[in-house]
Backbone as a printed PyTorch tensor [residue, N CA C, xyz], in Angstrom:
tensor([[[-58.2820, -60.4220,  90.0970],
         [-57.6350, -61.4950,  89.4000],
         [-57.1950, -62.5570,  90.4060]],

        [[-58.0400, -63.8390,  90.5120],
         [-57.5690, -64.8240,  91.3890],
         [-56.7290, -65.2460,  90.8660]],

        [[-55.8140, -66.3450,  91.9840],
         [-54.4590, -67.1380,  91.8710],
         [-55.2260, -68.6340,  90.6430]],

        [[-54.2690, -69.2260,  90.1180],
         [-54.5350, -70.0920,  89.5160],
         [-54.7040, -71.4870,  90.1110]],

        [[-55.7680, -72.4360,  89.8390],
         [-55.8260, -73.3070,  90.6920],
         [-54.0640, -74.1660,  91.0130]],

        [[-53.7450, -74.5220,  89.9710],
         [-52.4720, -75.3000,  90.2000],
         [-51.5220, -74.3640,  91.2100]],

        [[-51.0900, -73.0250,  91.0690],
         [-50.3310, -71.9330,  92.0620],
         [-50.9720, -72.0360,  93.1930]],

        [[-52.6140, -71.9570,  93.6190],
         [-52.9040, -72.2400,  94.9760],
         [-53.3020, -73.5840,  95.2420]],

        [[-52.8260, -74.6270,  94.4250],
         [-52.8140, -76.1380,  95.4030],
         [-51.4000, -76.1930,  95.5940]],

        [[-50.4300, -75.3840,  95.2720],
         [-48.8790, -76.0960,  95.0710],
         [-48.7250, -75.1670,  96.7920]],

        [[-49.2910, -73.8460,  96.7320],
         [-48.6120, -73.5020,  98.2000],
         [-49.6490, -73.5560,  99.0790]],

        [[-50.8590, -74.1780,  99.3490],
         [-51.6220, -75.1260, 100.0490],
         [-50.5350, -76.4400, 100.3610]],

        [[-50.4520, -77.4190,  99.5190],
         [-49.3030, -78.1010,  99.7210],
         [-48.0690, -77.8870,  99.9900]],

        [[-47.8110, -76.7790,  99.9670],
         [-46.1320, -76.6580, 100.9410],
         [-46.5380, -76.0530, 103.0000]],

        [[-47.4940, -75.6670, 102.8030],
         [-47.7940, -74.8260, 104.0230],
         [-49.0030, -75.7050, 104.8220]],

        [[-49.0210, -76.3410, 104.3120],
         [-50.0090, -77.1130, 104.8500],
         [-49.8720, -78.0570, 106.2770]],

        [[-50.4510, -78.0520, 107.1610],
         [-50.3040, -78.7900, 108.7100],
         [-50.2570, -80.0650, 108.7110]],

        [[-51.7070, -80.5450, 108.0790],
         [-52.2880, -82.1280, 107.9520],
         [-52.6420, -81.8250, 106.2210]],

        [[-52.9120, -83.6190, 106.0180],
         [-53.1700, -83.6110, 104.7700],
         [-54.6900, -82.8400, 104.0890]],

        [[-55.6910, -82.6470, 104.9260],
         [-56.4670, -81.9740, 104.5550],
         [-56.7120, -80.3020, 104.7540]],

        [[-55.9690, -79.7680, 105.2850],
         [-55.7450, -78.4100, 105.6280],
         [-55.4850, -77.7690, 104.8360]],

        [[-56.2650, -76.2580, 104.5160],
         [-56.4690, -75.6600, 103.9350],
         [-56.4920, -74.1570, 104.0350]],

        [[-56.7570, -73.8220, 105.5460],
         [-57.2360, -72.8700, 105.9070],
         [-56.3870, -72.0220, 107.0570]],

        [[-55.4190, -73.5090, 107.5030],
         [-54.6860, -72.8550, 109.0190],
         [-53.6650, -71.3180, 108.1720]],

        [[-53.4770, -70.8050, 109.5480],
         [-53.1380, -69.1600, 109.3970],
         [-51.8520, -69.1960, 108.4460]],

        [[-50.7910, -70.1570, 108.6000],
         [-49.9600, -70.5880, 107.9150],
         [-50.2660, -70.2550, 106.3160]],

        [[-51.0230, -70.7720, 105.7600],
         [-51.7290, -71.3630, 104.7740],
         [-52.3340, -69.6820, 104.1310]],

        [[-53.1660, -69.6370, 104.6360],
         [-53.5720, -67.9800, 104.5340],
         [-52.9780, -67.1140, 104.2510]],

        [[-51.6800, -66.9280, 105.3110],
         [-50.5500, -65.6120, 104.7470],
         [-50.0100, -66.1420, 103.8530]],

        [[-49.1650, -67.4900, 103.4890],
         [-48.8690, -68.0060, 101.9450],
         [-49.7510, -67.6280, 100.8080]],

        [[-50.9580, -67.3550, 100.8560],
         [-51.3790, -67.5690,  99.2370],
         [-51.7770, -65.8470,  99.4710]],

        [[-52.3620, -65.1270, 100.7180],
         [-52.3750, -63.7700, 100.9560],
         [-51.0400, -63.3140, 100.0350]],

        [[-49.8480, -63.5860, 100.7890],
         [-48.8440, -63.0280,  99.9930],
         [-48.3930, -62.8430,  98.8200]],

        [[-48.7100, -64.3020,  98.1230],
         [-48.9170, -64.7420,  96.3660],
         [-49.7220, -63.8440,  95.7380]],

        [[-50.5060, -63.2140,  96.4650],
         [-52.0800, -62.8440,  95.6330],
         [-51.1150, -60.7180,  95.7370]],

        [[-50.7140, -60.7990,  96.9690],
         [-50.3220, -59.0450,  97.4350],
         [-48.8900, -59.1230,  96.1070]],

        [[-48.1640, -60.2790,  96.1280],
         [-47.5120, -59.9080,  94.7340],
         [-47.7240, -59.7840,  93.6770]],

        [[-48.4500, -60.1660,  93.4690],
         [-49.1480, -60.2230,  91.7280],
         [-50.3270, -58.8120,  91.8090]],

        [[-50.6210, -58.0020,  92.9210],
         [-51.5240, -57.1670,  92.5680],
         [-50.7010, -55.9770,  92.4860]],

        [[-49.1970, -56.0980,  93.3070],
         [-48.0450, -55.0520,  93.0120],
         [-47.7870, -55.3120,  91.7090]],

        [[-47.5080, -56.0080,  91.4820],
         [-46.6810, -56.2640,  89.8790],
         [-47.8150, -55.5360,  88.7720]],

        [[-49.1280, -55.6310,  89.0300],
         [-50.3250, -55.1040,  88.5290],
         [-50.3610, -53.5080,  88.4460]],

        [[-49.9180, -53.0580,  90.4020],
         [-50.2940, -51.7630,  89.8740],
         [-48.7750, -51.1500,  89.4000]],

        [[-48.1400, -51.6140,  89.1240],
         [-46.1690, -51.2170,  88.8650],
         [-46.8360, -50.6500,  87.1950]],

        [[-47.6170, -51.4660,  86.8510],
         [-48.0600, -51.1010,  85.2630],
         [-49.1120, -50.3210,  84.7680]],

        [[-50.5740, -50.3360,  86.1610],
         [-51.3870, -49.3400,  86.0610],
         [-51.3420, -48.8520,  86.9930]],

        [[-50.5230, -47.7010,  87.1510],
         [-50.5040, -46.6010,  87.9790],
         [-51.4980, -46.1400,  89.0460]],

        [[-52.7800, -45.7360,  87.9630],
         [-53.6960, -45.1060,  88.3100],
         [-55.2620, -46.1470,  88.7750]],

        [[-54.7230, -47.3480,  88.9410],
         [-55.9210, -48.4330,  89.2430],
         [-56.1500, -47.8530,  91.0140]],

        [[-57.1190, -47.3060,  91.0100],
         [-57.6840, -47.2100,  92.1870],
         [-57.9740, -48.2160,  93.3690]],

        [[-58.9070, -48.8200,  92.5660],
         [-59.3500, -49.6570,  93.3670],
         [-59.2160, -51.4480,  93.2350]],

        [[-58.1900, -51.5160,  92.6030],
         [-56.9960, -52.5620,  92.7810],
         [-55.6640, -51.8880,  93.8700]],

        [[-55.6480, -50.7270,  93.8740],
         [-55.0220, -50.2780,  95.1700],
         [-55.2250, -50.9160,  95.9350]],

        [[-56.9290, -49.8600,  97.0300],
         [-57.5510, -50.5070,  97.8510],
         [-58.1790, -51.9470,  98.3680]],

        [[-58.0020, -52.8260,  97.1440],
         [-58.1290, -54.0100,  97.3160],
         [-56.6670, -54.9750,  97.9020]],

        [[-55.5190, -54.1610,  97.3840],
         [-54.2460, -54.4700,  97.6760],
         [-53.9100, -54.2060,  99.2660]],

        [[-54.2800, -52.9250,  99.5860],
         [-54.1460, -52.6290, 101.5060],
         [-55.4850, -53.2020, 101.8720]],

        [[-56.0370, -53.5950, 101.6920],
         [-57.1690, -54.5890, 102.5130],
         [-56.3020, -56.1300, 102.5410]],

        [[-55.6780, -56.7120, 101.6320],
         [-55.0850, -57.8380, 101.9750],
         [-53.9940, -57.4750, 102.6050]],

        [[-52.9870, -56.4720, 102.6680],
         [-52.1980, -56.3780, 103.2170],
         [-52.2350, -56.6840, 105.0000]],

        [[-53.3020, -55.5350, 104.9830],
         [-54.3100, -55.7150, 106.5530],
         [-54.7220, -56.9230, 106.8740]],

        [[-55.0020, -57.8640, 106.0690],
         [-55.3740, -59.1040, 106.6150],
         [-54.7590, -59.6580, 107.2900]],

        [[-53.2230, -59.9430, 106.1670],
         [-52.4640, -60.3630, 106.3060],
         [-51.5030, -59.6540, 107.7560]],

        [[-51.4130, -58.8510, 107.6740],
         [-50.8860, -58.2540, 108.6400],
         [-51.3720, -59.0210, 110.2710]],

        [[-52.6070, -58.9310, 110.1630],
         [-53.8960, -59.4300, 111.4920],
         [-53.5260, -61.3300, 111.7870]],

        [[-53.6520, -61.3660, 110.6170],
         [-53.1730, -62.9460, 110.2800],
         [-51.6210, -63.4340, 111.1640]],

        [[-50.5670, -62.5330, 110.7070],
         [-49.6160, -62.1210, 111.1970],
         [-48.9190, -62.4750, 112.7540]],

        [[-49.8760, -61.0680, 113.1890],
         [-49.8600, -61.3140, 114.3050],
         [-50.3520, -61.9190, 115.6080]],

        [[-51.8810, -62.8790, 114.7580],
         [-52.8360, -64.0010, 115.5280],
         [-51.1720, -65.1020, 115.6970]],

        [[-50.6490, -65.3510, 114.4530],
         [-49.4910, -66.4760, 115.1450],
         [-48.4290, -66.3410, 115.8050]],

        [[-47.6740, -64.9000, 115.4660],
         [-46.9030, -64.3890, 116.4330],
         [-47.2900, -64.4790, 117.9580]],

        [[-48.5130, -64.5330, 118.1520],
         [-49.3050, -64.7650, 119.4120],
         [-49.0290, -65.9870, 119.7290]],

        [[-50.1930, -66.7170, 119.2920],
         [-50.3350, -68.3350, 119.5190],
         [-49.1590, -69.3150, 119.0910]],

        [[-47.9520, -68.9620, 118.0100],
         [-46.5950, -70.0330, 117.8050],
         [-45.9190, -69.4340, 117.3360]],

        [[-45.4750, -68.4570, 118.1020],
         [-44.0230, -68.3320, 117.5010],
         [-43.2660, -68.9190, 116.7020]],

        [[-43.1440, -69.7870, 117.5280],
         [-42.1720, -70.6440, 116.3350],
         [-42.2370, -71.0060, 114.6630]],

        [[-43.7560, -71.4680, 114.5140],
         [-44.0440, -71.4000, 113.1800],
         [-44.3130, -70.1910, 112.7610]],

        [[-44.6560, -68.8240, 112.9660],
         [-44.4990, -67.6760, 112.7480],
         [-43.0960, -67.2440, 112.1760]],

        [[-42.2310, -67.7350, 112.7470],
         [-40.3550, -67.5640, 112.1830],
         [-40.2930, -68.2300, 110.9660]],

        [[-41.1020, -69.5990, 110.8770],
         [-40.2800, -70.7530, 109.8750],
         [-41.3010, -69.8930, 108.8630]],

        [[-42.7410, -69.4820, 108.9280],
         [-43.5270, -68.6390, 107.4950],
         [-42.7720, -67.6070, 106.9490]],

        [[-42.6780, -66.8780, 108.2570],
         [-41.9990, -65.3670, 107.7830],
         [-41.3160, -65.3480, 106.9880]],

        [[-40.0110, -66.4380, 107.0370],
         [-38.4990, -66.5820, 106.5670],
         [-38.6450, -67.0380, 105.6160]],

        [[-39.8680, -68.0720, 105.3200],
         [-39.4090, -68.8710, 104.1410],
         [-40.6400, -67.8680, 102.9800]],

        [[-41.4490, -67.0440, 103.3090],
         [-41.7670, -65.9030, 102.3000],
         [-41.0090, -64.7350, 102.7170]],

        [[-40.3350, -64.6270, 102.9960],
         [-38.7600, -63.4300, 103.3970],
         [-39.6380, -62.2800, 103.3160]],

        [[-40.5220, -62.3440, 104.7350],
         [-41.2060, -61.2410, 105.1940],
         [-40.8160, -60.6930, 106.4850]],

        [[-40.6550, -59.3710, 106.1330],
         [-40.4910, -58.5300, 107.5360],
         [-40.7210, -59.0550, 108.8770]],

        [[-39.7820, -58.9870, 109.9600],
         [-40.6220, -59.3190, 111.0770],
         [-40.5970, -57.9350, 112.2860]],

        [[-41.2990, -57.2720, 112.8300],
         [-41.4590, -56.5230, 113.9110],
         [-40.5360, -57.5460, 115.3070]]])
């Protein structure tokens, strides 16, 4: 179940670098995260969905990888993502 176009242009447009950016890592863990909530909220109701599980820890992992490519390369914007999707930080 993809995000809806209007839900992924609105946090494209909040996370976004330059006006055409789309893709920076920023950008990625924002709508990653949008997408890992809505597939929890999914399996909270079907229990037994298998493989909406496994589709759920494969983004998690992405995201995770994603993660820590900026924790690497900017810290700094790594703090201002984390915080403002009030995600864990190691």
């Amino acid at each position: 179940m993809p995000l809806d176009k209007e839900v992924k242009t609105k946090i494209i447009s909040d996370y976004h670098r330059h006006e055409t950016d789309t893709g920076s890592p920023e950008v990625q863990v924002a709508i990653l995260t949008k997408r890992i909530l809505q597939l929890t909220d999914h399996l909270r109701a079907n229990k037994h969905d298998e493989s909406c599980r496994r589709g759920l820890l494969k983004l998690v992992g992405q995201r995770r990888r994603l993660l820590a490519y900026m924790r690497n390369t900017n810290y700094q914007r790594y703090i201002e993502v984390t915080d403002s999707l009030k995600l864990r930080r190691k």
